[in-house]
C-alpha positions in Angstrom: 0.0 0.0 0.0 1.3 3.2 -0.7 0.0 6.3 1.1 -0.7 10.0 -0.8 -1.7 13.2 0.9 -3.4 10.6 3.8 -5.6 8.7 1.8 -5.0 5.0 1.3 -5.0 3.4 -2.5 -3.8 0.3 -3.1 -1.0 -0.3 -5.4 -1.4 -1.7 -9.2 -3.6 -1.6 -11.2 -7.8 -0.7 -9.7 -10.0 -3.6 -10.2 -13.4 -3.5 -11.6 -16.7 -3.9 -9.1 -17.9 -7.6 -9.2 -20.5 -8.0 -11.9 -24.2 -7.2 -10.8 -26.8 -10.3 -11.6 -29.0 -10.4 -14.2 -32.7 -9.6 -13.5 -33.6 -11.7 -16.3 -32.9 -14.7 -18.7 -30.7 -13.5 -22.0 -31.5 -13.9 -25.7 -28.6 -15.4 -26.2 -27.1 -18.8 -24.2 -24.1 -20.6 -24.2 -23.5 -24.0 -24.4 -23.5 -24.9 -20.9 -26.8 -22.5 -20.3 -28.4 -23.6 -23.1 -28.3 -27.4 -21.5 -29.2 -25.8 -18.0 -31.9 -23.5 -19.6 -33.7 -26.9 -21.1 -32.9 -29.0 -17.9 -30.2 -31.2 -19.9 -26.2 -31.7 -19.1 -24.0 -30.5 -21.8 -23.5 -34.1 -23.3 -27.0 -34.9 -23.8 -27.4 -31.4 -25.2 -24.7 -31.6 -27.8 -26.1 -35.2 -28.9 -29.4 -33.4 -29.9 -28.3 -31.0 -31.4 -26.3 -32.9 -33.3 -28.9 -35.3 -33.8 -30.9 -32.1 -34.9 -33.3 -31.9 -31.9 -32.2 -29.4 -30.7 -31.2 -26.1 -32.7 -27.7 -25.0 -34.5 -25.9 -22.0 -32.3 -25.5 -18.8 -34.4 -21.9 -17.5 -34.3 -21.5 -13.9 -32.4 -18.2 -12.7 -32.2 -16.4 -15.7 -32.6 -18.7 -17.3 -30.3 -21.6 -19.7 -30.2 -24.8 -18.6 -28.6 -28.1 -20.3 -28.6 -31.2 -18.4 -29.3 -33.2 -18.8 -26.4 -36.6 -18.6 -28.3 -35.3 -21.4 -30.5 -34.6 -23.2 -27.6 -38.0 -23.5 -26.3 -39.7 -24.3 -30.1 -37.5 -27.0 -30.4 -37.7 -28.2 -26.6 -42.2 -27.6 -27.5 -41.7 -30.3 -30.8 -39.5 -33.1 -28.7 -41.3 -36.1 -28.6 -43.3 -36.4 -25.0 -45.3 -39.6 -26.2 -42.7 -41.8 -23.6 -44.9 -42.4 -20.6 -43.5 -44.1 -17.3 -45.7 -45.9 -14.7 -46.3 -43.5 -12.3 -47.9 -41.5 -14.7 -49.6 -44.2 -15.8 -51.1 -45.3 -12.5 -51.7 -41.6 -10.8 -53.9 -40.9 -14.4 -56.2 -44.4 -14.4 -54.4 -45.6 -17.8 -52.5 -48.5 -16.4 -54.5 -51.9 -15.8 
């Protein structure tokens, strides 16, 4: 620390304020929250959208970023016809 006419500032260079959250969910996702965003880890993820099931990121800058919008028309068109046996039996389908 070096000291100036009484006042303390710290040496090197100053330091920006920590970053302030977000008060709401961006346009534009990366990878990793893409996968969060549709309640998928990153591997599964990548699989559809390799497997075209999910959809292609655009390229910003040099990066990838997933259009959130896109996001939920393809998560909307995934098949949901699986059923499991609790759903089954809570609903009155099972025998």
């Amino acid at each position: 620390m070096q000291i100036e006419s009484g006042n303390r500032t710290p040496a090197g260079p100053t330091r920006r304020p920590p970053r302030q959250p977000i008060e709401f969910t961006p346009r534009g996702l990366s990878a990793d929250e893409a996968a969060r965003y549709v309640g998928l880890g990153r591997t599964t993820f990548e699989a559809l959208v390799a497997g075209r099931k999910m959809p292609k990121p655009k390229r910003v800058g040099g990066r990838n970023v997933y259009d959130r919008w896109a996001l939920d028309a393809y998560f909307a068109d995934l098949d949901d016809s699986a059923s499991n046996r609790l759903d089954d039996l809570l609903s009155g389908a099972a025998a």
